[in-house]
C-alpha positions in Angstrom: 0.0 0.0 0.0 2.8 2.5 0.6 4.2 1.7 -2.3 1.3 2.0 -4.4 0.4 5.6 -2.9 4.3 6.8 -3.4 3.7 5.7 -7.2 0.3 7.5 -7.0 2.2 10.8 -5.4 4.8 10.5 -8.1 2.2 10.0 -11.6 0.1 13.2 -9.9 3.8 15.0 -9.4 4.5 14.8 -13.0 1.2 15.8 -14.7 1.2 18.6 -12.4 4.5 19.6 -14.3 3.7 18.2 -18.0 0.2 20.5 -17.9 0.6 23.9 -19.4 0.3 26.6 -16.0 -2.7 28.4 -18.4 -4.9 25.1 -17.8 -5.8 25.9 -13.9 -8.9 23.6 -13.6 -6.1 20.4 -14.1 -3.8 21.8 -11.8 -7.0 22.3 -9.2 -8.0 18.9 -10.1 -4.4 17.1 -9.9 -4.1 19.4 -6.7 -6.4 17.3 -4.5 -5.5 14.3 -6.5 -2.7 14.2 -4.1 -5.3 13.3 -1.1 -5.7 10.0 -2.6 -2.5 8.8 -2.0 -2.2 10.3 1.4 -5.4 8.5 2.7 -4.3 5.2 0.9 -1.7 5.2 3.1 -3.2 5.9 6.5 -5.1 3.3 5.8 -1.9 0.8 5.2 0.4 2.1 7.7 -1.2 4.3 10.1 -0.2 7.8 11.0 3.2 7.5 10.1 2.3 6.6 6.5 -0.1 8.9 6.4 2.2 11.8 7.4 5.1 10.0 5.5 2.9 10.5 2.1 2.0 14.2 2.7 4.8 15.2 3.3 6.2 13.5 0.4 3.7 14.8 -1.6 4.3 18.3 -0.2 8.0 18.4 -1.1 7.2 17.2 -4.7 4.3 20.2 -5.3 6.7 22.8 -3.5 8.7 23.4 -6.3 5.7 23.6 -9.0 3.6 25.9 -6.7 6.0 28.0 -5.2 9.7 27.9 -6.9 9.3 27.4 -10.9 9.3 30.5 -12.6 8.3 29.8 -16.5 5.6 26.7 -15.0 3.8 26.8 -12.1 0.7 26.6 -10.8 -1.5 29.3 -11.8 -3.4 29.1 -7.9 -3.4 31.9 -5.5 -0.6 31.3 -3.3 -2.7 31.3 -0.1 -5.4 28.6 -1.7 -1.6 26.5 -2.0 -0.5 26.8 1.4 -3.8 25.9 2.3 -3.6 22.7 0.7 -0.4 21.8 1.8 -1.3 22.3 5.4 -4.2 20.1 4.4 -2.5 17.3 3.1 -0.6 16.8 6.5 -4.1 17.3 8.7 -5.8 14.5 6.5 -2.3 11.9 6.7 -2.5 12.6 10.2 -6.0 12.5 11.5 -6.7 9.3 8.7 -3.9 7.5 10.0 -4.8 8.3 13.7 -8.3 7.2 13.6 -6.8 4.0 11.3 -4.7 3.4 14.0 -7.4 3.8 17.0 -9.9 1.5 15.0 -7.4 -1.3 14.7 -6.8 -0.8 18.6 -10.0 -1.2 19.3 -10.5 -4.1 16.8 -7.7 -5.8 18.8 -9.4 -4.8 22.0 -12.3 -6.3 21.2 -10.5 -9.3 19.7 -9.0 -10.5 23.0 -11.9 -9.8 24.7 -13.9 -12.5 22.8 -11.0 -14.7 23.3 -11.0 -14.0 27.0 -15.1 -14.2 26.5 -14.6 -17.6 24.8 -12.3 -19.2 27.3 -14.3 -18.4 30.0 -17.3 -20.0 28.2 -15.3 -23.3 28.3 -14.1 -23.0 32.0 -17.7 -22.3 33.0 -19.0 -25.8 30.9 -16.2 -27.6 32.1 -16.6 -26.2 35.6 -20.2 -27.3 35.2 -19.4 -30.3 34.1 -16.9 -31.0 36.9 -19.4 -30.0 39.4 -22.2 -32.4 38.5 -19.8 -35.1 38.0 -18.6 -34.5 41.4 -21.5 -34.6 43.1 -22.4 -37.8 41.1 -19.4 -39.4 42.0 -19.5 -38.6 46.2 -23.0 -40.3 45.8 -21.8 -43.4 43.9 -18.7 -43.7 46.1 -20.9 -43.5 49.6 -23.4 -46.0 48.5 -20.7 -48.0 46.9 -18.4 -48.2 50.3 -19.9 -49.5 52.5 -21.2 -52.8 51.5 -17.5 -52.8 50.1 -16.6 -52.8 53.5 -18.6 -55.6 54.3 -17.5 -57.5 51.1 -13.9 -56.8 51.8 -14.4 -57.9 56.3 -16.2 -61.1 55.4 -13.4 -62.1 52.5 -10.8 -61.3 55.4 -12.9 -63.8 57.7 -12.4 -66.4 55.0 -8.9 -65.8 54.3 -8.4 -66.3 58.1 -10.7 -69.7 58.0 -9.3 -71.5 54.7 -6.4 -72.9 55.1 -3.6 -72.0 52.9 -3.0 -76.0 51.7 -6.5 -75.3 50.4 -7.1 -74.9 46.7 -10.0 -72.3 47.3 -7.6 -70.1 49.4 -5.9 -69.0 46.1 -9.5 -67.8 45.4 -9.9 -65.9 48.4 -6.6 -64.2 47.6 -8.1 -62.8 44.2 -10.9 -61.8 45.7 -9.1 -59.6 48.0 -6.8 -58.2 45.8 -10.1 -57.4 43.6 -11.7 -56.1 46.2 -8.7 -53.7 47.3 -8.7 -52.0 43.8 -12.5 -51.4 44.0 -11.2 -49.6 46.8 -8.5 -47.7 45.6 -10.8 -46.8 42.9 -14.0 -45.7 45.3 -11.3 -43.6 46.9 -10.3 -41.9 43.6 -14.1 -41.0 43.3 -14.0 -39.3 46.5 -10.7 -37.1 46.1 -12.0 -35.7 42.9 -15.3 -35.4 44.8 -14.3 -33.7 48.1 -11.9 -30.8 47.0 -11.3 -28.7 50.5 -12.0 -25.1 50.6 -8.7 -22.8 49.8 -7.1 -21.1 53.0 -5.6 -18.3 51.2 -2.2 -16.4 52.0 0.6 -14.9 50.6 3.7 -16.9 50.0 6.6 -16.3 47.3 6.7 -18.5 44.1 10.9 -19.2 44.1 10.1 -20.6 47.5 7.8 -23.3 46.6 9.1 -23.9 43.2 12.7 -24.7 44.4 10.6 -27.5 47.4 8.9 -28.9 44.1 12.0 -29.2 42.2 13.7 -31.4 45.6 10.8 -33.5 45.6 11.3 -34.7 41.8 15.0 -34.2 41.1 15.4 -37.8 41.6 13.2 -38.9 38.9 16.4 -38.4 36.2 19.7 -37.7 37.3 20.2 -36.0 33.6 17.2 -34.2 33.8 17.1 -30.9 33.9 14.8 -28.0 35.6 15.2 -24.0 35.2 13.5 -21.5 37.0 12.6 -17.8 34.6 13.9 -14.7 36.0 10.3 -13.9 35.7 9.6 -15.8 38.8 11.8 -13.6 40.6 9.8 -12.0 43.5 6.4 -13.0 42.2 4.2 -13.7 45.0 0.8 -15.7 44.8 -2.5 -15.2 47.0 -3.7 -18.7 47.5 -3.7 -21.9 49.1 0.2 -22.6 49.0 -0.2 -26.3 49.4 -3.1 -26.6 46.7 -1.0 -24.8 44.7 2.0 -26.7 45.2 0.0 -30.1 44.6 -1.3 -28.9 41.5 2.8 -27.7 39.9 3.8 -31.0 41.3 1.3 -32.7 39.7 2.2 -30.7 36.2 6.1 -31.8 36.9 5.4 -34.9 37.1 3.1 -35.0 34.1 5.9 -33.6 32.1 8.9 -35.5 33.5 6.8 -38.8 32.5 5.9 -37.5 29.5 9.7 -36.7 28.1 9.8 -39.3 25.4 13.4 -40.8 25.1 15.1 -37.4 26.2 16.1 -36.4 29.7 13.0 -34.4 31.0 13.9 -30.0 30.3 11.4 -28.3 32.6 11.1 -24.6 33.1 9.4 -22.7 35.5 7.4 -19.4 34.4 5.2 -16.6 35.3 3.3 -13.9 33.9 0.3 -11.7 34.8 -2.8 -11.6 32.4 -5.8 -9.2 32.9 -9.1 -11.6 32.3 -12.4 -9.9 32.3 -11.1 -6.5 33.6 -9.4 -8.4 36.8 -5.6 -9.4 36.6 -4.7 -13.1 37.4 -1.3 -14.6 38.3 -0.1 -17.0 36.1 2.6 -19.8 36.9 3.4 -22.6 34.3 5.1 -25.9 34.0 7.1 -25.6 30.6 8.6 -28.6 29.1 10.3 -29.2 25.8 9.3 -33.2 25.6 7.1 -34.9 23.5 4.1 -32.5 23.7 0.3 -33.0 23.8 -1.1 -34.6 20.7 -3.6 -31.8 19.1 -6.3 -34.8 19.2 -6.6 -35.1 23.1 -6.0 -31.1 24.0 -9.5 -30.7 24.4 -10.0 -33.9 26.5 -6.4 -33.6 29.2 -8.7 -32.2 31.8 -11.3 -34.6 32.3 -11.5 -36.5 35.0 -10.0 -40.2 34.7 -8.8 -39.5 30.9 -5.6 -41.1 30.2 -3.1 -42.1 27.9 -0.9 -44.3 30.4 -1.9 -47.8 31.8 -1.1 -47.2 35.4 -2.7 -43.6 35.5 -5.8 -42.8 37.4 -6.6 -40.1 34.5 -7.5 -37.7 38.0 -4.0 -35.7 38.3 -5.2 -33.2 36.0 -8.7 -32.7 36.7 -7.9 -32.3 40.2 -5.9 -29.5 39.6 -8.2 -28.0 37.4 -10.9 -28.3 40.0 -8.4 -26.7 42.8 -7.5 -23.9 40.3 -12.0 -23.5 39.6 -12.0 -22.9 43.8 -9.6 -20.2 43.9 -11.7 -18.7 41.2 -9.2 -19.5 38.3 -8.0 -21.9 35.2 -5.8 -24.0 33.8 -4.6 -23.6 30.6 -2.6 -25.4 27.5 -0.2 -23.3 25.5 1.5 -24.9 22.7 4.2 -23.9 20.5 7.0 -25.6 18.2 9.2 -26.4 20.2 7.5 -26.7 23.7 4.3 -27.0 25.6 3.7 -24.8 28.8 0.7 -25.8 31.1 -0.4 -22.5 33.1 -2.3 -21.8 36.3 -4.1 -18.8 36.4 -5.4 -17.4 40.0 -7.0 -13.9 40.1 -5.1 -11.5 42.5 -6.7 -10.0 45.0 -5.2 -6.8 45.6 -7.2 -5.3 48.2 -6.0 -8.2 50.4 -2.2 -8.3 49.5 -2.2 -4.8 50.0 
């Protein structure tokens, strides 16, 4: 676009000085041919291409208006000035309001965003909920005739003999009967998340405690922490919180492929709905999260390993929904950062 309006100021330049100086109703007509350009490129490049382009064109009419003796334009000289003086008004206003527009358009472009991702916390909130309350139900009825199942195949363990071909029975029973357990009591975690006992606590802090717990996992792994974490300080349960980074660590450090695990630990604030949240993610450069099960990761008991319980990260997401935030996935080429946003309460840190 700012090339095509130079081109445009340079064809109107040279008619201005190939038309005889008696033929004044060309020269008034190629005159305010020069707005064209100017406004073409306000509209491509804003108020610096706007202004760029009248004064451009303002240097090229100069000499025919003001400094050619034998051809000029015929125009009084205050009707010249005039235009001049227009030509940088119009580049600068166009490109200004050009400029505000796309602002706004922006504006109101991460607003939606911001609008749609809070849609999808809300449903999978919603979703969460129900399925929590479902689940505490199904686990209390379920428990205890489990526990009367599980005391009377105790009593027959005690009473068969272990010589006795039906005691290998009993075993498998008990064994069976334990993993019901186990799994009644997976029900009830992602049922019964406790209420957040907020307070502030520094990020570098709990970060380096998480990165003790794990460092055993691979002795050639590796774990960074971003300046950005610097002095950040959160406002929220600091052991939810920790539970949930943990649980991201060890999602990624299982998760590394072949590779020795590369973790990073980052922050950032984000303003959400008018309100700014803290935001503290898990960033690994492993295998990634296939584009097929993004949408699915925070369901509860969805996984992609044998031995998971599919409940790490739907926990976390349903800690993160009682402090009033989100997770989040953020992809790029060559990593994949899981965040955790909180919203900040600044009357309270204050």
């Amino acid at each position: 676009m700012l090339w095509v309006s130079l081109g445009m100021t340079a064809l109107i330049t040279l008619a201005h000085y190939t038309t005889d100086s008696h033929d004044i109703a060309y020269h008034n007509v190629f005159r305010r041919l020069y707005y064209v350009p100017v406004v073409l490129a306000a509209f491509g490049w804003g108020l610096r291409g706007g202004l760029a382009v009248a004064l451009v064109a303002s240097l090229a009419y100069i000499p025919h208006a003001f400094l050619l003796e034998h051809h000029h334009d015929p125009a009084p000289a205050v009707d010249k000035i005039l235009e001049i003086v227009l030509y940088l008004v119009v580049g600068a206003m166009t490109g200004w309001l050009v400029e505000r527009e796309r602002r706004a358009m922006n504006r109101l472009e991460l607003i939606l965003e911001e609008r749609a991702e809070l849609e999808r916390e809300l449903v999978r909130a919603g979703k969460l909920g129900a399925l929590g309350e479902l689940l505490a139900g199904v686990a209390h009825e379920i428990r205890n005739p489990l526990a009367s199942i599980m005391g009377a195949a105790e009593a027959l363990d005690r009473a068969i003999p272990e010589t006795e071909r039906n005691h290998r029975l009993v075993n498998i029973q008990l064994r069976e009967i334990s993993r019901l357990e186990r799994v009644v009591s997976n029900f009830l975690a992602f049922a019964r998340t406790s209420t957040p006992h907020k307070h502030s606590f520094g990020l570098d802090e709990l970060v380096e405690g998480i990165i003790d717990l794990t460092r055993h996992q691979d002795e050639q792994g590796h774990f960074h922490v971003d300046d950005s974490i610097g002095d950040a300080r959160m406002l929220a349960d600091r052991d939810q919180v920790s539970q949930i980074l943990l649980n991201l660590t060890l999602n990624a450090i299982q998760f590394r492929g072949e590779q020795p695990f590369d973790i990073t630990y980052v922050y950032r604030t984000r303003s959400i709905a008018g309100r700014v949240h803290d935001g503290v993610g898990v960033r690994d450069r492993g295998v990634g999260v296939p584009q097929e099960i993004e949408e699915k990761i925070f369901d509860p008991f969805f996984t992609t390993r044998d031995s998971g319980s599919g409940l790490g990260l739907s926990l976390s997401s349903r800690m993160a929904q009682e402090h009033g935030g989100f997770m989040e996935l953020e992809r790029a080429e060559d990593h994949t950062t899981f965040w955790l946003y909180l919203p900040r309460d600044e009357a309270k840190e204050a």
